[in-house]
DSSP file (Angstrom, degrees, kcal/mol; ACC not computed):
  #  RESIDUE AA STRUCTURE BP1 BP2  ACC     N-H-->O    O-->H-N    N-H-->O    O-->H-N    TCO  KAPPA ALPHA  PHI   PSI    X-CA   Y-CA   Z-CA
    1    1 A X              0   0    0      0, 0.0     2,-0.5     0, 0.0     0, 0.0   0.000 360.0 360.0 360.0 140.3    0.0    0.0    0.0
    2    2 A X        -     0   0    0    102,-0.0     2,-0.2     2,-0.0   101,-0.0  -0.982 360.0-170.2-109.1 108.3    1.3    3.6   -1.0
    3    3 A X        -     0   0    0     -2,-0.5     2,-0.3    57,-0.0   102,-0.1  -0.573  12.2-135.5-103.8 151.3    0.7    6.2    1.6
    4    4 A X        -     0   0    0     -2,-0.2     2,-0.4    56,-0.0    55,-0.2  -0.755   3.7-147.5 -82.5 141.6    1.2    9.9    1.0
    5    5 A X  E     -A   58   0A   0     53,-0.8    53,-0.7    -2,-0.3    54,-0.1  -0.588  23.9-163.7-114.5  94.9    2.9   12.4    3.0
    6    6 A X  E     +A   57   0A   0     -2,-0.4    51,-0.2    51,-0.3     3,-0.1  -0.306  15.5 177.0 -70.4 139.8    1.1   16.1    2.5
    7    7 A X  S    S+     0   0    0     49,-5.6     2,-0.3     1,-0.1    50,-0.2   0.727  70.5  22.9 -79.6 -44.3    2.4   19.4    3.5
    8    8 A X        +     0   0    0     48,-1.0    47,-1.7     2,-0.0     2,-0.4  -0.883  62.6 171.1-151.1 106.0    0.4   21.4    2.5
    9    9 A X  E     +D   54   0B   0     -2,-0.3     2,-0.3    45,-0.2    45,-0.2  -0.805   5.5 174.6-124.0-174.9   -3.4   21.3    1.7
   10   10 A X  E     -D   53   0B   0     43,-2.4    43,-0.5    -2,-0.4     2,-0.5  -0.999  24.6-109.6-154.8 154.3   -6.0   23.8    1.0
   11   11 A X  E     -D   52   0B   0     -2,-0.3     2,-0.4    41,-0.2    41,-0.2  -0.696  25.9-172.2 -92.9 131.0   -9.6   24.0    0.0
   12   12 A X  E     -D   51   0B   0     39,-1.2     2,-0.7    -2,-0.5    39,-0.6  -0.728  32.7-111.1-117.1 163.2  -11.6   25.0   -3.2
   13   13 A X  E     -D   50   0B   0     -2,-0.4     2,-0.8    37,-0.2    37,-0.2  -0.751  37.1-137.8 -74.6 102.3  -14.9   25.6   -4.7
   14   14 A X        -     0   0    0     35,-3.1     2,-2.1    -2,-0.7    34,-1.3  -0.463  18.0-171.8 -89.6 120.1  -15.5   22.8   -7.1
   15   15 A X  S    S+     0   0    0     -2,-0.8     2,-0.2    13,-0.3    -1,-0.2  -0.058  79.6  13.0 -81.0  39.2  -17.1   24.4  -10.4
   16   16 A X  S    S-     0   0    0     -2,-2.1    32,-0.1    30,-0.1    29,-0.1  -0.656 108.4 -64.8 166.4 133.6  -17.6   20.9  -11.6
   17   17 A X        -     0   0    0     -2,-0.2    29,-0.3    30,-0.1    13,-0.3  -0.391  51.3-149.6 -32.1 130.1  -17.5   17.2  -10.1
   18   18 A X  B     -F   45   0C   0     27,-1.8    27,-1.7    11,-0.1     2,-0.3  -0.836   3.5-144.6 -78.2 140.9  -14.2   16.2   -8.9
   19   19 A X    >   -     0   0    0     -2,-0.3     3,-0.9     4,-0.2     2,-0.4  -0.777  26.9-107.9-105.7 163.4  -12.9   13.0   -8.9
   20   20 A X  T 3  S+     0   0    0     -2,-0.3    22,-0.2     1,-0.3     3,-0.1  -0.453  98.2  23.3 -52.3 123.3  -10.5   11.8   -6.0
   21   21 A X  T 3  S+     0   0    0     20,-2.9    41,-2.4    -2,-0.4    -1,-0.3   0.846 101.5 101.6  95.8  10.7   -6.8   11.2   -6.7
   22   22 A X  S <  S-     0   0    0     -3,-0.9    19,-1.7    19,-0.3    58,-0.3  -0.963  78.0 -80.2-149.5 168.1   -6.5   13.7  -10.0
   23   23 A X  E     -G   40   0D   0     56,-3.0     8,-1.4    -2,-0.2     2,-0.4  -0.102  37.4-149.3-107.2 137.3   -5.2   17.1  -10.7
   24   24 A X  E     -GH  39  30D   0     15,-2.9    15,-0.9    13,-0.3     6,-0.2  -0.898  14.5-132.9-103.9 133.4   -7.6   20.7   -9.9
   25   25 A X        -     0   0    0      4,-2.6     6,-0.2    -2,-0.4    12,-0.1   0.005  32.2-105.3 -64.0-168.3   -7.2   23.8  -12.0
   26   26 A X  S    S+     0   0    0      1,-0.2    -1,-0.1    12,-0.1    11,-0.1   0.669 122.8  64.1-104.1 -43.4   -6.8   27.2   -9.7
   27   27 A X  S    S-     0   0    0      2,-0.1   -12,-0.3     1,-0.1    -1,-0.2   0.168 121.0-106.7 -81.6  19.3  -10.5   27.6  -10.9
   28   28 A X  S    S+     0   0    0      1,-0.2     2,-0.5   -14,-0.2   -13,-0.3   0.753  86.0 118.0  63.1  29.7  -12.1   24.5   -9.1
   29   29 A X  S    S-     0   0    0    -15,-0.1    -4,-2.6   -11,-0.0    -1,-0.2  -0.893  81.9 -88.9-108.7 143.4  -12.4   22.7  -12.7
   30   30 A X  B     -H   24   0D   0     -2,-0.5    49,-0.2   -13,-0.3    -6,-0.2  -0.193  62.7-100.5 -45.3 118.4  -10.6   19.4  -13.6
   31   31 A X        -     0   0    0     -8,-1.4    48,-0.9    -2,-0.2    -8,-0.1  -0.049  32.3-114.0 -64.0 152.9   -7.4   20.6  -14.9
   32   32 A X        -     0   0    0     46,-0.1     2,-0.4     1,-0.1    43,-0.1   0.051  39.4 -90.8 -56.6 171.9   -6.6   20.9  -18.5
   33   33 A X  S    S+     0   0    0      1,-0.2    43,-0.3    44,-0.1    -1,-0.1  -0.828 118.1   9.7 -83.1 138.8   -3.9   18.6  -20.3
   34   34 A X  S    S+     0   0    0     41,-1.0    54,-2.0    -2,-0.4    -1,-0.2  -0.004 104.0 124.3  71.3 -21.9   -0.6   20.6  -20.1
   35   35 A X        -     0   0    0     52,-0.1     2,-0.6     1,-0.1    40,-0.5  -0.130  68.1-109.7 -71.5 171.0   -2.2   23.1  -17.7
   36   36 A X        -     0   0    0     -3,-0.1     2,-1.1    38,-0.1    -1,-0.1  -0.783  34.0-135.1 -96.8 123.0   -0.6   23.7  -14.3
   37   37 A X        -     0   0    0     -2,-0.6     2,-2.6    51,-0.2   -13,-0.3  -0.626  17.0-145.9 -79.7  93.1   -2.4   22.5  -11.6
   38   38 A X  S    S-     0   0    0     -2,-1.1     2,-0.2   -15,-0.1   -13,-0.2   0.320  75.0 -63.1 -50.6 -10.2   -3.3   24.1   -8.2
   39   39 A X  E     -G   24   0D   0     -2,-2.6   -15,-2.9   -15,-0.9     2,-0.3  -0.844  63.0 -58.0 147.4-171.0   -3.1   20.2   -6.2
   40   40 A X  E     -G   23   0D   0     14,-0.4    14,-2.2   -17,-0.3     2,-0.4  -0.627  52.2-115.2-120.3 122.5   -4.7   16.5   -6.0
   41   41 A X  B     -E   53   0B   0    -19,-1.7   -20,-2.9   -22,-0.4   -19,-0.3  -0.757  27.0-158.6 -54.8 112.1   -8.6   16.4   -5.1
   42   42 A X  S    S+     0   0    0     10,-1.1     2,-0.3    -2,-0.4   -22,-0.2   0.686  76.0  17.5 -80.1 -18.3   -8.2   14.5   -1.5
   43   43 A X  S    S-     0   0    0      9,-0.4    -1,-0.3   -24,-0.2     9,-0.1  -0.907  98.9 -91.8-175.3 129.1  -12.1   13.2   -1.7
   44   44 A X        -     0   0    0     -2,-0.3     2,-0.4    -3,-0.1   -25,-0.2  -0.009  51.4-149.4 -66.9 152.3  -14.4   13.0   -4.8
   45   45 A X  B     -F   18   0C   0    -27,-1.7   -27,-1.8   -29,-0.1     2,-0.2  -0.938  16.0-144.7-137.5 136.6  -16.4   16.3   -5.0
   46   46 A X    >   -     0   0    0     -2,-0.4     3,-6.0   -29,-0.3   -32,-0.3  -0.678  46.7 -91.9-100.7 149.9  -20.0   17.6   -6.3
   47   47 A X  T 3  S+     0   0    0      1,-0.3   -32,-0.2    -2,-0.2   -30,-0.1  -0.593 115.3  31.2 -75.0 153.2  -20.1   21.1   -7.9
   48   48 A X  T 3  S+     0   0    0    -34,-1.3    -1,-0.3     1,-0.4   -33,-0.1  -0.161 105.7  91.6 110.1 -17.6  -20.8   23.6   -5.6
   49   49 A X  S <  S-     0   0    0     -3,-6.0   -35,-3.1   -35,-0.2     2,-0.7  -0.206  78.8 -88.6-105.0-156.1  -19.1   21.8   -2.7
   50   50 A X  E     -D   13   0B   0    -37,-0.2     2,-0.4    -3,-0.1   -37,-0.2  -0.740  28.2-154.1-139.3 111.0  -15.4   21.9   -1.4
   51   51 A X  E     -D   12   0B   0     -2,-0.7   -39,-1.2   -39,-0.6   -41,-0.1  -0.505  14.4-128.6 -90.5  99.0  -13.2   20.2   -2.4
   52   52 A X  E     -D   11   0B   0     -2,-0.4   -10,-1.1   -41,-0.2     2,-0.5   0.069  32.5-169.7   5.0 114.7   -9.8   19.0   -0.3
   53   53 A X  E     -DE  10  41B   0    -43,-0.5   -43,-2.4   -12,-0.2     2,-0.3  -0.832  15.3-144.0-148.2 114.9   -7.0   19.9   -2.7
   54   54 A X  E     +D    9   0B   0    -14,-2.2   -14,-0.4    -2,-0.5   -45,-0.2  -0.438  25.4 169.4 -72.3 133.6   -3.0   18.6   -1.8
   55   55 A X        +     0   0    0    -47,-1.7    -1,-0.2    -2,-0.3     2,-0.1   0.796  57.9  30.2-109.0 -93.6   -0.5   21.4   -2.9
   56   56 A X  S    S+     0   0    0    -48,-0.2   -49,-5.6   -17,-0.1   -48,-1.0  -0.441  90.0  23.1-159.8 128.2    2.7   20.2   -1.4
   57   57 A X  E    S-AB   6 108A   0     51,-3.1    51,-0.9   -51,-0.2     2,-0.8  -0.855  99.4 -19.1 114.5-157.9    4.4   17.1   -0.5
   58   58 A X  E    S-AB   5 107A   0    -53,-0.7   -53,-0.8    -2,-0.3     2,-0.5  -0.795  77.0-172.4-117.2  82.1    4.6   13.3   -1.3
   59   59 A X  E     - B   0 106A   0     47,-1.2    47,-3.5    -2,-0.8     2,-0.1  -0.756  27.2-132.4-120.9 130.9    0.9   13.2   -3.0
   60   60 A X  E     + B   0 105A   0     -2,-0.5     2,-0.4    45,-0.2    45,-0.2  -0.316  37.0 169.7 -57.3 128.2   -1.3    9.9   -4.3
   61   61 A X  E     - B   0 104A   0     43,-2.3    43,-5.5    -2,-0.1     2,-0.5  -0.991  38.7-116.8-141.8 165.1   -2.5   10.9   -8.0
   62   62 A X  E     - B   0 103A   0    -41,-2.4    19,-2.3    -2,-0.4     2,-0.3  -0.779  34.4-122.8 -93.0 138.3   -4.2    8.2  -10.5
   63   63 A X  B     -i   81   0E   0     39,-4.1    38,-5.0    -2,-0.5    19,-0.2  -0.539   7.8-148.6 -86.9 145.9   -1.7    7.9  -13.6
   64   64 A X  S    S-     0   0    0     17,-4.2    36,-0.4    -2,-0.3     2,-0.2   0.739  83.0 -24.3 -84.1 -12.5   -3.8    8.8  -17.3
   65   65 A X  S    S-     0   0    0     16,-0.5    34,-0.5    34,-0.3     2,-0.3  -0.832 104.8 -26.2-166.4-174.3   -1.0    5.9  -18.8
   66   66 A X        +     0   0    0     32,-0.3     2,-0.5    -2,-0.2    17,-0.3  -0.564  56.9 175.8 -39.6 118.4    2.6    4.3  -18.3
   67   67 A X  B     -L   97   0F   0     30,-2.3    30,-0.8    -2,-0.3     2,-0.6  -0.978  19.6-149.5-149.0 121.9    4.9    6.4  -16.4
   68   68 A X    >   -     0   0    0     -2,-0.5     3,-1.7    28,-0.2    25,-0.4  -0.592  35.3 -95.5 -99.5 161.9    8.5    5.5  -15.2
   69   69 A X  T 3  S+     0   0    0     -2,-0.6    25,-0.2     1,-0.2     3,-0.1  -0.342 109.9  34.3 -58.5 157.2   10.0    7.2  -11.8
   70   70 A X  T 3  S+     0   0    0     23,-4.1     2,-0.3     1,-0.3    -1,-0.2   0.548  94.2 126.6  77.5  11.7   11.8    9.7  -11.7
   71   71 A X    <   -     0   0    0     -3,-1.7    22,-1.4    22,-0.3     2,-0.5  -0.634  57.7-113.7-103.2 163.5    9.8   11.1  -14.7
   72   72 A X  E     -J   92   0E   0     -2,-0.3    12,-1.0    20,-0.2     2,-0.5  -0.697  38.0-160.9 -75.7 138.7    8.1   14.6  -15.0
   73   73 A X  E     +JK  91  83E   0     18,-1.9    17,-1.3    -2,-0.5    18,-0.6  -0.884  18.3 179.6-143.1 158.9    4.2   15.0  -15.3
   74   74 A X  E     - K   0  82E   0      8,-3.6     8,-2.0    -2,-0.5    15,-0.1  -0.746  38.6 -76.6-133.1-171.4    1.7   16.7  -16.0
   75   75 A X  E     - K   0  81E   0    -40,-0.5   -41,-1.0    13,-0.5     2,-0.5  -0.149  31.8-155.3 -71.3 140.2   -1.7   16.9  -16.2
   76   76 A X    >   -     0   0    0      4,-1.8     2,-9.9   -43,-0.3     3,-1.2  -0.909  50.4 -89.8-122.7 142.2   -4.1   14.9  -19.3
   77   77 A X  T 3  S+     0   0    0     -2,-0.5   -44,-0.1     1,-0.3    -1,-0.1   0.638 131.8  61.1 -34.0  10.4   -7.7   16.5  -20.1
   78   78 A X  T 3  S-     0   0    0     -2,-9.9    -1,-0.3     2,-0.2   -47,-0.1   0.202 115.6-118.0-112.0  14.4   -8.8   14.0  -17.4
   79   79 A X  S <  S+     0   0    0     -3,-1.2   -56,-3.0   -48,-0.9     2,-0.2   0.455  73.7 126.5  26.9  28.6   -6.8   15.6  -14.8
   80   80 A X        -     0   0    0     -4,-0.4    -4,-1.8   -58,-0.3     2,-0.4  -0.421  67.0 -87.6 -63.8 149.8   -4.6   12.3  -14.3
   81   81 A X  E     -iK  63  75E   0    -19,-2.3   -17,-4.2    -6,-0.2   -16,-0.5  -0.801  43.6-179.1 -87.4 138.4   -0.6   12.5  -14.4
   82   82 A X  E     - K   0  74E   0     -8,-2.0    -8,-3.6    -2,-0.4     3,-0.2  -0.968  37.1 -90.9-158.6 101.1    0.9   12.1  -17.4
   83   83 A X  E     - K   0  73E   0    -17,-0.3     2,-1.6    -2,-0.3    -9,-0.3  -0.125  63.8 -99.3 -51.9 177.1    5.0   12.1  -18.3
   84   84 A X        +     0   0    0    -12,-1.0    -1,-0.2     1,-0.2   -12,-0.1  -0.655  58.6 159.0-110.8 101.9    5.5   15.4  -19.0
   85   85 A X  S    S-     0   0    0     -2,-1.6    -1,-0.2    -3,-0.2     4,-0.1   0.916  75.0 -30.3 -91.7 -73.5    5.5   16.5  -22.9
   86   86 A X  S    S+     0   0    0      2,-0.1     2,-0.1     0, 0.0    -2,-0.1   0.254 109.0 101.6-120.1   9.2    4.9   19.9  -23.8
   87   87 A X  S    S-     0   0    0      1,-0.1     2,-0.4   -52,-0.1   -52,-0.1  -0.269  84.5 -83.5 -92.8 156.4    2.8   20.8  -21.0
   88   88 A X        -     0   0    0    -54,-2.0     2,-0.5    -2,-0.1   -13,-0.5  -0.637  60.7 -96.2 -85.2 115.8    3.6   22.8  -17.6
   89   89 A X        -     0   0    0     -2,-0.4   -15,-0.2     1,-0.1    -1,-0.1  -0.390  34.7-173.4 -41.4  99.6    5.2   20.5  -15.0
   90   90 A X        -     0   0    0    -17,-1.3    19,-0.3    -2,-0.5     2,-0.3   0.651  61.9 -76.1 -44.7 -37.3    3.0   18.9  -12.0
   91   91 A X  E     -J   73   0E   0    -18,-0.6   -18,-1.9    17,-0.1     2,-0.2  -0.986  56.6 -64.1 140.7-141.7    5.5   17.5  -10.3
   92   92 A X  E     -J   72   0E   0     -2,-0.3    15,-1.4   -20,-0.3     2,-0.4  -0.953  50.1-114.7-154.8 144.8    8.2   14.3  -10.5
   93   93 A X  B     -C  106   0A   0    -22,-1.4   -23,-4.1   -25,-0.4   -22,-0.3  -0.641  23.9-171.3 -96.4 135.6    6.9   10.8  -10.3
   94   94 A X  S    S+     0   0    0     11,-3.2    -1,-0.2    -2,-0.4    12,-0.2   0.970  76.6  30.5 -83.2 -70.8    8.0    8.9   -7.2
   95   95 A X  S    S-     0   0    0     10,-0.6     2,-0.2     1,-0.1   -25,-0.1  -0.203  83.1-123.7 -64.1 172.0    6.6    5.5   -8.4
   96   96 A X        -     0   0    0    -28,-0.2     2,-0.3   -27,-0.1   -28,-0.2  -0.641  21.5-154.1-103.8-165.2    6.2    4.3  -11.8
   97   97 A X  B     -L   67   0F   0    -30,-0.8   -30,-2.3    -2,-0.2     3,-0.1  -0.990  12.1-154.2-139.4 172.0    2.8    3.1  -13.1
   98   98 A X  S    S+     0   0    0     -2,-0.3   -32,-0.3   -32,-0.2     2,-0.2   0.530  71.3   3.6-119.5  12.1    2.2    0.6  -15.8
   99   99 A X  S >  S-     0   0    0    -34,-0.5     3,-1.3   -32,-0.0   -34,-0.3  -0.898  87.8 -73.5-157.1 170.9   -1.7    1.9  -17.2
  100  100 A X  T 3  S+     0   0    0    -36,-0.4   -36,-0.2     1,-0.2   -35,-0.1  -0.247 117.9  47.0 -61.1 146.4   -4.1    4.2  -16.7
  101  101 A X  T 3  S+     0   0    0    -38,-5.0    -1,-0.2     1,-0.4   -37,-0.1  -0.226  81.1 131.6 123.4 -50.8   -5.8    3.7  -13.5
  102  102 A X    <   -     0   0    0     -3,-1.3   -39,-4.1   -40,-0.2     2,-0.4  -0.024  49.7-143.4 -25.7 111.8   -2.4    3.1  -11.6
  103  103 A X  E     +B   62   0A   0    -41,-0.2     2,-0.3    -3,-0.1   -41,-0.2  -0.629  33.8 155.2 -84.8 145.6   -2.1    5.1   -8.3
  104  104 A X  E     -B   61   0A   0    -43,-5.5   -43,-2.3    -2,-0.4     2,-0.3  -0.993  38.4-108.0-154.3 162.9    1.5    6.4   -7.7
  105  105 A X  E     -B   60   0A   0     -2,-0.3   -11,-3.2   -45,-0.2   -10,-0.6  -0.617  22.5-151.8 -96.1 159.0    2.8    9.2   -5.8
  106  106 A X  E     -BC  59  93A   0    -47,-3.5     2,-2.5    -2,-0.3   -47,-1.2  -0.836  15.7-126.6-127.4 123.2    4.1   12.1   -7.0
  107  107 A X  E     -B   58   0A   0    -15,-1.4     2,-0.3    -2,-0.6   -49,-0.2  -0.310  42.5-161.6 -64.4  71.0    6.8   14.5   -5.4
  108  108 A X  E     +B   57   0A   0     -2,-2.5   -51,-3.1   -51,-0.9     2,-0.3  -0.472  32.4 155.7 -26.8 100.5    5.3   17.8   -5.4
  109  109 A X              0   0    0     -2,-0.3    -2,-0.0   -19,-0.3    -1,-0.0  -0.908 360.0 360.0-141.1 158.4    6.1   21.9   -5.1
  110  110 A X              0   0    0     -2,-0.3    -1,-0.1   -72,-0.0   -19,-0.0   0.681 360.0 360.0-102.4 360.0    4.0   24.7   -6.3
């Protein structure tokens, strides 16, 4: 089992359902692919409520694909991590994963 260590979390308005375990925009929407994300949704979220959101620290995210450690990632229109192509860095993958669906943590700074 893969625990997380948070530093730092903070809360948001979710302008949309959130799912657990994938990336939030600044704006309480699932973050774009390439966008930079404000944190990790801690606990799935209904619009209008408020949503948990890990900023900082050693944070569980669901991988959108294959990912080896030690890689960069970012975000994919599903807000899942992603290695990092041409898109604005999320943060550096701790684990790997080997499909979407895969939780892994990711090593995390805003």
């Amino acid at each position: 089992m893969k625990t997380q260590q948070v530093v730092l979390t903070t809360s948001v308005i979710a302008a949309t359902d959130l799912i657990r375990r994938r990336f939030v925009a600044f704006d309480g929407t699932v973050c774009a692919a390439g966008a930079k994300a404000l944190g990790v949704v801690e606990a799935d979220t209904e619009a209008g409520g408020v949503a948990p959101a890990n900023i900082l620290g050693a944070i569980l995210v669901e991988a959108g694909g294959a990912i080896a450690a030690g890689a960069e990632v970012e975000s994919d229109a599903s807000g899942r991590a992603v290695t990092k192509a041409a898109g604005t860095s999320n943060g550096y993958a701790w684990d790997s994963a080997a499909a979407a669906g895969d939780l892994i943590r990711i090593v995390r700074s805003i």
